[in-house]
Phi, psi and omega in degrees: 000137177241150158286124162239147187233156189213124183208096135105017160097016180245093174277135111328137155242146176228140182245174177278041179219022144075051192245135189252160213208133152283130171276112158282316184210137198240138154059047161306111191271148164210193184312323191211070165116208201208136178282128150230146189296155165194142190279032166210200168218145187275142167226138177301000000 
């Protein structure tokens, strides 16, 4: 389960070992919908 969070004009992602990842760039357009960036890697 990821958590998102939107604070202060700022979003989170938090995964469920509790590691918080920042969305670096919002809304990446590509072929078939839109990206967002985040300054880590989610691992299962």
């Amino acid at each position: 389960m990821l958590t998102v969070t939107r604070s202060n004009g700022n979003v989170t992602v938090t995964d469920n070992n509790g590691n918080t990842f920042n969305v670096t760039t919002a809304n990446v357009a590509i072929e078939n919908g839109v990206v967002h960036v985040i300054d880590g890697v989610l691992l299962p």
